[in-house]
C-alpha positions as CSV (number, residue, x, y, z in Angstrom):
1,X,0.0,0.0,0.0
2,X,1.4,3.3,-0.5
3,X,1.8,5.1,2.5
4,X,-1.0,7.4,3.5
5,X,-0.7,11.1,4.9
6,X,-3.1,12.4,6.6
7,X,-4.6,15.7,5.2
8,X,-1.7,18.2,5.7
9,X,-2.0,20.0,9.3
10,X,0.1,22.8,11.4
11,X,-0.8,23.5,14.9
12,X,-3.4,25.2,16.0
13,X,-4.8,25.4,12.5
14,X,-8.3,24.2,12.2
15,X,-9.9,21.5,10.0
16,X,-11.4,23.5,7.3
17,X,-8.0,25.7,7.3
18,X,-6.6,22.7,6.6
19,X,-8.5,21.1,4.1
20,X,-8.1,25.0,2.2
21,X,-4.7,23.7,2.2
22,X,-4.8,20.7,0.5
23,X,-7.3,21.7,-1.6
24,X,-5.0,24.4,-2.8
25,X,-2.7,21.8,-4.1
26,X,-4.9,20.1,-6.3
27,X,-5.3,20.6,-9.8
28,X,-8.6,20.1,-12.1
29,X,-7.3,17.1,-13.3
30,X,-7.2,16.0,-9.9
31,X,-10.5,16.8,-9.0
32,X,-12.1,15.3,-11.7
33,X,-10.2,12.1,-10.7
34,X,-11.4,12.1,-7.3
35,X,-14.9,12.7,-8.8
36,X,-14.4,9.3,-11.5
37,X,-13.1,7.7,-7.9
38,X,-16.4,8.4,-6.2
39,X,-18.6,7.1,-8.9
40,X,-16.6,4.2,-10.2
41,X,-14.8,2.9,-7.4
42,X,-11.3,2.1,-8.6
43,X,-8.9,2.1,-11.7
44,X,-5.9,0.3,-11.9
45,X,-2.6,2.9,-13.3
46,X,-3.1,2.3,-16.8
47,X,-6.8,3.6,-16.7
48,X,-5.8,6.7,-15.0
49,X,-3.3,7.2,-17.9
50,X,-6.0,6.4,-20.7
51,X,-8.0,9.3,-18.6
52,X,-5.6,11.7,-17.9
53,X,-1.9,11.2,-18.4
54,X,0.3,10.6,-21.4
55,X,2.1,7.7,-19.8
56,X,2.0,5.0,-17.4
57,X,5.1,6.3,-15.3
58,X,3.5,9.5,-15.3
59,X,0.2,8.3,-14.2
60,X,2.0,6.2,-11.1
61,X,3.8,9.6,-10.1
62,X,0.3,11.5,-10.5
63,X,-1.1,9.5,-8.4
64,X,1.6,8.6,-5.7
65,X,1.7,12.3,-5.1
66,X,-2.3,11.9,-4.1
67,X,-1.4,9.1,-2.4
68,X,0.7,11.1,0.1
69,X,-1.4,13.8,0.2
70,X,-4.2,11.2,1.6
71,X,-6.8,11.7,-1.2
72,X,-6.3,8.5,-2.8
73,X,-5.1,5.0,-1.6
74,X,-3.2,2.4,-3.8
75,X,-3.2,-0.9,-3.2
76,X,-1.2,-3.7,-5.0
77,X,-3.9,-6.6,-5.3
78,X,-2.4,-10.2,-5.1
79,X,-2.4,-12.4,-8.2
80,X,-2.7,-16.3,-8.5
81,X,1.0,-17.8,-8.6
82,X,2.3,-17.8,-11.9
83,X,-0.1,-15.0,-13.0
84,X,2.6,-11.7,-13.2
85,X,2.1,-8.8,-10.8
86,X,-1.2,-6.5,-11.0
87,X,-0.7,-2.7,-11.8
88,X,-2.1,-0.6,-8.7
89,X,-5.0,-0.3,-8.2
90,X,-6.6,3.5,-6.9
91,X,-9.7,4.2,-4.7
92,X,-11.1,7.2,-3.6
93,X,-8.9,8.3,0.3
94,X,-10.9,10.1,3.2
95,X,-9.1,13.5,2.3
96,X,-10.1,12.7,-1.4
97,X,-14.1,13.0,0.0
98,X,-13.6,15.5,1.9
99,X,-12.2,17.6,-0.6
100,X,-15.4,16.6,-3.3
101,X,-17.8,16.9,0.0
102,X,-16.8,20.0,0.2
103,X,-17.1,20.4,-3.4
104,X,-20.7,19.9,-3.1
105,X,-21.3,22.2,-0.5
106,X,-22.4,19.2,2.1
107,X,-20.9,18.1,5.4
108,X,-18.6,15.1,4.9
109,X,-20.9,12.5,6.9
110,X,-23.6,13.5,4.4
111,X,-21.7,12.5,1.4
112,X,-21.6,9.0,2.7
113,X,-17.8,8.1,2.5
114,X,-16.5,5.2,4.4
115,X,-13.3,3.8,3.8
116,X,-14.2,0.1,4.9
117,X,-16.7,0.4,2.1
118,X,-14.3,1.8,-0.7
119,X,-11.4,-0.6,0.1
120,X,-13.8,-3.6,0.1
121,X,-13.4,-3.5,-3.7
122,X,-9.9,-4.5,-3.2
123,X,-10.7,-8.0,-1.8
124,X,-14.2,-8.2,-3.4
125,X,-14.9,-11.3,-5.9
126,X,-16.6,-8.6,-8.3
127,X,-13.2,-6.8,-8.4
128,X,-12.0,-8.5,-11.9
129,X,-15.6,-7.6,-13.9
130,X,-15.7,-3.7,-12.2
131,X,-11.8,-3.4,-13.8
132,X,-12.7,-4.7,-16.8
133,X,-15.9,-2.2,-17.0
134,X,-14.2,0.7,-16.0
135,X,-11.8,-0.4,-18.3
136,X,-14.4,0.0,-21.5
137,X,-14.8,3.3,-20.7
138,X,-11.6,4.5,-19.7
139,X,-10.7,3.3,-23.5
140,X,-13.5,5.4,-25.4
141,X,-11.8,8.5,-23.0
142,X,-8.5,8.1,-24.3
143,X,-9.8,7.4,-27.7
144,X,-11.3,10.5,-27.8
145,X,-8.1,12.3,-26.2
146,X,-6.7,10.7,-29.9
147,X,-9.9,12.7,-31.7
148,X,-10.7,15.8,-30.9
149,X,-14.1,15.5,-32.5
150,X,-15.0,12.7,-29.9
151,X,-16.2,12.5,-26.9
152,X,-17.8,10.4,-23.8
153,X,-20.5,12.5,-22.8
154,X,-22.0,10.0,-20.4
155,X,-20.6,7.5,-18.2
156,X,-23.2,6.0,-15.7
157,X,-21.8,3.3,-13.0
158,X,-23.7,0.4,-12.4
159,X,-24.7,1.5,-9.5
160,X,-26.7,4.6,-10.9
161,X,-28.3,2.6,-13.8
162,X,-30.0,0.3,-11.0
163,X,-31.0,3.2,-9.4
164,X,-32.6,4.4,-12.5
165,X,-33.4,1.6,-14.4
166,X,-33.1,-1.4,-11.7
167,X,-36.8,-2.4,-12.2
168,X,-36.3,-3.4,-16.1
169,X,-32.3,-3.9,-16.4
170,X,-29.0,-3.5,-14.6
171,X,-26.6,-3.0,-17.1
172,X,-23.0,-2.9,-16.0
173,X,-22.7,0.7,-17.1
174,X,-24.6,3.4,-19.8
175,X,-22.7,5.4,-22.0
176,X,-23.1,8.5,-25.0
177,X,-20.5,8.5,-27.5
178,X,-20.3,11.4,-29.7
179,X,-18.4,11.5,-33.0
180,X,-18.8,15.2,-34.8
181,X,-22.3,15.9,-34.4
182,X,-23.4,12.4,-34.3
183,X,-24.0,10.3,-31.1
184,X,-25.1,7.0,-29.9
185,X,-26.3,6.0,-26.6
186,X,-26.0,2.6,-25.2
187,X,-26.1,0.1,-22.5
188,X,-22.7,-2.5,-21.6
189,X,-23.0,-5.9,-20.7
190,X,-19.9,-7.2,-19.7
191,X,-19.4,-10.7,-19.8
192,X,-16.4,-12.5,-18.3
193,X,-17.6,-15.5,-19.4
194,X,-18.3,-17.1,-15.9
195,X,-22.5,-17.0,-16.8
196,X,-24.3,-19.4,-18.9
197,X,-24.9,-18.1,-22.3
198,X,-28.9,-18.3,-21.9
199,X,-29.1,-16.4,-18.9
200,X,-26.7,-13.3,-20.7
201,X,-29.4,-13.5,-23.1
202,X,-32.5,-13.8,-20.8
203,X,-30.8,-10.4,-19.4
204,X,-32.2,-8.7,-23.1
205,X,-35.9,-9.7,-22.2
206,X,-35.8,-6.8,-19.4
207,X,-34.2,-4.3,-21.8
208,X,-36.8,-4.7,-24.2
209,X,-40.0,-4.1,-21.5
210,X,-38.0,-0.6,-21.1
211,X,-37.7,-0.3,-24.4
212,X,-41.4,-0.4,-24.4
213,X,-42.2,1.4,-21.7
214,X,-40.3,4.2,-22.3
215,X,-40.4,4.2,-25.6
216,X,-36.7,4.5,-26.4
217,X,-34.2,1.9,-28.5
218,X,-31.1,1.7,-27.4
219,X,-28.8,-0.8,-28.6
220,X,-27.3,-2.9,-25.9
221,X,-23.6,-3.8,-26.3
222,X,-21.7,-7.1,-25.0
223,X,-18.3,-7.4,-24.3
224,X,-17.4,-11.0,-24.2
225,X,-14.1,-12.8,-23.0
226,X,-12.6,-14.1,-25.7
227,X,-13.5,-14.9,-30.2
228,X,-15.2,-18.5,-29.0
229,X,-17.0,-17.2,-26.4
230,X,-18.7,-14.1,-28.6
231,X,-19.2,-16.8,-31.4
232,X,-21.5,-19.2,-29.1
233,X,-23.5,-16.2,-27.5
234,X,-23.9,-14.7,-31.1
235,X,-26.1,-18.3,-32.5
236,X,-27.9,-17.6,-29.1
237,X,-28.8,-14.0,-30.3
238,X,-30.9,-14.7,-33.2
239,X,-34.2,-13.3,-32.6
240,X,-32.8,-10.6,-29.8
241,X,-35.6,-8.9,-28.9
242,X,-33.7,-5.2,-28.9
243,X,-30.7,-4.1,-30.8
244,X,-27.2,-6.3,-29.6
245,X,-24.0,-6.1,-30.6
246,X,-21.3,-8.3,-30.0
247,X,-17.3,-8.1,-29.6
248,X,-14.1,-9.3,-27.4
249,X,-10.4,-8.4,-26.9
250,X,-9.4,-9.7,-29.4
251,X,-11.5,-7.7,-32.3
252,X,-9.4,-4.7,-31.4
253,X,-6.9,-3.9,-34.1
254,X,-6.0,-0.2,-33.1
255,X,-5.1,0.5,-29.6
256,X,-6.0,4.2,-29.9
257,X,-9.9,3.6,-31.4
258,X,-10.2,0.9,-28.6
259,X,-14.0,0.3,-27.8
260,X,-14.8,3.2,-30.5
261,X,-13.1,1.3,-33.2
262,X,-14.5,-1.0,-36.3
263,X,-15.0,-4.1,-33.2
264,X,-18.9,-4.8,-32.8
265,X,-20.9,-7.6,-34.9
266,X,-24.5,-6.4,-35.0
267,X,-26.6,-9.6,-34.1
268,X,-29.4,-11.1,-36.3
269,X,-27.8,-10.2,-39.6
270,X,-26.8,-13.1,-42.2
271,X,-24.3,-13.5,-43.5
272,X,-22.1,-11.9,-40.9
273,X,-21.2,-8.2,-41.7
274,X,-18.3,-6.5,-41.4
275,X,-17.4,-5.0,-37.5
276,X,-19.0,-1.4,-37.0
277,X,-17.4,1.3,-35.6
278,X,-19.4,2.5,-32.3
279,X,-20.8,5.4,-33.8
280,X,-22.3,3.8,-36.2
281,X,-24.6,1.7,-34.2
282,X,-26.2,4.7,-34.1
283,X,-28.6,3.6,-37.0
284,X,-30.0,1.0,-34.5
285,X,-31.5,3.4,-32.2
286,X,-34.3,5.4,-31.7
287,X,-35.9,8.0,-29.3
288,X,-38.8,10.8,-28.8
289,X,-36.6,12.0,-26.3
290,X,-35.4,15.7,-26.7
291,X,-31.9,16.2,-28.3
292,X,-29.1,15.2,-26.2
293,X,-31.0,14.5,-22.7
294,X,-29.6,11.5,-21.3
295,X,-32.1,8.6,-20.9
């Protein structure tokens, strides 16, 4: 664990004169991090370079500076035997919330920080599939860092899409992707590969009552493990009852496109057609929804 300072203090100053202090320190690239912490729980170094840093090394010195001004903790998760070493991996420190409860203009008890909670992640059995969610979206940021005509404009945690949608679906995450003056809104199903394939797909039936309901179509977009894996859940597709599309690791052919790239099979078309970019799953949606209001 990186060692943890407490939020810098001289005697006889008081709490809010020091939180002034260390709030003075940060940047707005810091607090935007601590704000991503808060919602998503925890990246690992090379997200937090894919969101805001040109390198890895310079990612691990942003954030061991944090780490020592108590607003984030790292923690070096344990791997199998055999398995390598894991990069870092970053959650939100109690400085860290009080510096965005104070943000927000709320006492720090009402934000609802509490560090048992927040380092629970580390040893949780979820831990893997969060990474690998976060990591989806921390790809279509740094594409866009690679396009300036791109951008994520949304980024929902799982948490706030059961909150909003719990009664229908609980995707792992909703985005909006915007390429020029195009976008397209969707929902992420990450699949690790540990579920039977009919019960990913049973998951659709609930996307499609909101679809009805609400009368919006928004494609919903699975990430599977690996080529075999997409290839079995893709003859269990035919007939989705909403728009799907398909893709895995190992679809990605350009680093710097990443989840934005040419990588996603539409379902129910045959023959097979070529990989889409993200954008242009566009043509699969539809809403009466005003012009770029978030579901």
């Amino acid at each position: 664990m990186a060692r943890h300072l407490p939020v810098p203090r001289d005697p006889g100053r008081s709490d809010d004169a020091a939180l002034a202090l260390l709030a003075s320190r940060l940047t707005d690239r810091d607090r935007w991090l601590i704000r991503l912490l808060w919602e998503h729980h925890v990246f690992t170094t090379p997200q937090v370079a894919q969101l805001a840093y040109p390198t890895n090394d310079r990612a691990r010195h942003g954030m061991l500076r944090l780490a020592r001004l108590g607003v984030i903790e790292s923690l070096r998760i344990l791997l199998p035997p055999g398995q390598g070493s894991a990069p870092l991996h970053h959650f939100l420190g109690a400085a860290g919330a009080r510096v965005l409860a104070a943000e927000r203009g709320i006492p720090f008890a009402e934000l609802g920080y509490r560090r048992d909670r927040t380092l629970a992640w580390a040893y949780s059995s979820r831990l893997n599939h969060l990474i690998g969610v976060n990591g989806f979206f921390t790809g279509l940021v740094a594409a866009s860092r690679h396009d300036q005509f791109s951008r994520l404009d949304q980024w929902w945690s799982e948490r706030r899409c059961a909150e909003t949608w719990g009664g229908y679906a609980r995707p792992d995450g909703y985005g909006r992707w915007f390429e020029d003056s195009t976008h397209v809104d969707f929902f992420l199903e990450y699949d690790t590969g540990t579920e039977p394939l009919a019960k990913v797909v049973r998951k659709l039936r609930g996307y499609a009552e909101l679809a009805a309901t609400d009368g919006v179509i928004t494609p919903v977009l699975i990430w599977t493990s690996g080529a075999t894996r997409e290839a079995n859940l893709r003859r269990h597709l035919i007939g989705a009852p909403v728009p799907v599309a398909t893709t895995s690791p190992h679809a990605i052919r350009d680093s710097r496109q990443g989840p934005a790239g040419p990588i996603w099979l539409p379902a129910n078309h045959n023959p097979t057609p070529p990989r889409l970019r993200l954008i242009t799953l566009a043509r699969y949606a539809h809403t009466d929804r005003p012009e770029g209001e978030p579901r």
